[in-house]
C-alpha positions in Angstrom: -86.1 -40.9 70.1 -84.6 -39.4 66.7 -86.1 -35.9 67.7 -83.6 -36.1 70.9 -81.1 -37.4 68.9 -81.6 -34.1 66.8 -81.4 -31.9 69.2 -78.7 -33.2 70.9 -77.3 -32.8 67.6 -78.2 -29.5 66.7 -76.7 -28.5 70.7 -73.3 -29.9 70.0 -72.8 -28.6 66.5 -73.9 -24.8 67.8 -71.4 -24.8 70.5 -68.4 -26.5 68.1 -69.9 -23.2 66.0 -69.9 -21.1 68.5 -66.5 -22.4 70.1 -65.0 -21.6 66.4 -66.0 -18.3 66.0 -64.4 -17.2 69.1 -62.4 -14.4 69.0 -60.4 -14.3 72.6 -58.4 -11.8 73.7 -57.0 -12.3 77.4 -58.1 -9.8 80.1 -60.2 -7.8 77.6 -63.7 -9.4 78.0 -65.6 -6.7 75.8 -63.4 -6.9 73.3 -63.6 -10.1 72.8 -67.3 -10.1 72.9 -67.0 -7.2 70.4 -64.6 -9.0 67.8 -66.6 -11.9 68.4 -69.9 -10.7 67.5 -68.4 -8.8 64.4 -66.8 -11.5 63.6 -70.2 -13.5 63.1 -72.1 -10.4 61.6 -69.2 -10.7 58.9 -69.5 -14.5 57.8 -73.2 -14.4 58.1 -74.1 -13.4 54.2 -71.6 -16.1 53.3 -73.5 -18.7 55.2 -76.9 -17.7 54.1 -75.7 -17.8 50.2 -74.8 -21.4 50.9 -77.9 -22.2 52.4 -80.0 -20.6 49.9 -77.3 -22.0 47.4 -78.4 -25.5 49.1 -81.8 -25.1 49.1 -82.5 -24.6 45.9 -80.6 -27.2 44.5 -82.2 -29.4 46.7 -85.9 -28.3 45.4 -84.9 -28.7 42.4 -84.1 -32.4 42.9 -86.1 -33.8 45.3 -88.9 -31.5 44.4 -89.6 -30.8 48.3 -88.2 -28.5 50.6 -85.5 -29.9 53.4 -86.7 -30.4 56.8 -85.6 -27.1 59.1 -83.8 -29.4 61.2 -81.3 -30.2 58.4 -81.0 -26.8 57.0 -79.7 -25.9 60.4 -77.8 -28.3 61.0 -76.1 -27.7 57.3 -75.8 -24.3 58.1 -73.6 -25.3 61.7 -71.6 -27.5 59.6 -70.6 -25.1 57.1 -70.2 -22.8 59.6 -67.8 -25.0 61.3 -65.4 -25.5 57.8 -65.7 -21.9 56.9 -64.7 -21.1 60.2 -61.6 -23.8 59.8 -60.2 -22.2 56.5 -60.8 -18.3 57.7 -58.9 -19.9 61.1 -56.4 -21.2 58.5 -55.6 -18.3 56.8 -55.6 -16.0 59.7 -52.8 -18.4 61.0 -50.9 -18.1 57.7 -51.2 -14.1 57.8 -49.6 -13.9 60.8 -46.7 -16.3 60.8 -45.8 -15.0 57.1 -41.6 -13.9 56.9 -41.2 -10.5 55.8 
């Protein structure tokens, strides 16, 4: 039962990912895709520095390497709250005065 549980998991967090890293734009369906897809080509370095970041510290203290089902699902998950503060800022950037 816990490797359904994972998987559900590991289903849920990817679409909150996914659903965050939308970039819509109405009645422009390939630009959306477009911005979208640049949009995760851009963050990707950032997440995979974490994860390696991650791993390593992890090595070093458990002495054994994470499970693959963990380093994804810590990789969705800071996905998810880089996503929040990139959403954040892009908010601030726009509603700035002046």
């Amino acid at each position: 039962m816990r490797k359904v549980g994972e998987k559900i998991s590991l289903v849920i967090l990817s679409l909150v990912y996914l659903l965050c890293s939308l970039r819509y734009f109405p009645d422009q369906p390939t630009a959306s895709l477009f911005n979208t897809a640049t949009h995760l080509l851009t963050v990707a370095p950032f997440l995979i520095g974490a994860l390696l970041l991650f791993n390593s510290f992890y090595q070093r203290q458990a002495g054994e390497r994470p499970a693959p089902a963990k380093m994804i699902q810590l990789c969705l998950t800071l996905g998810i709250i880089i996503e929040f503060f990139i959403g954040i800022f892009n908010y601030l950037e726009i509603n700035q005065v002046g």
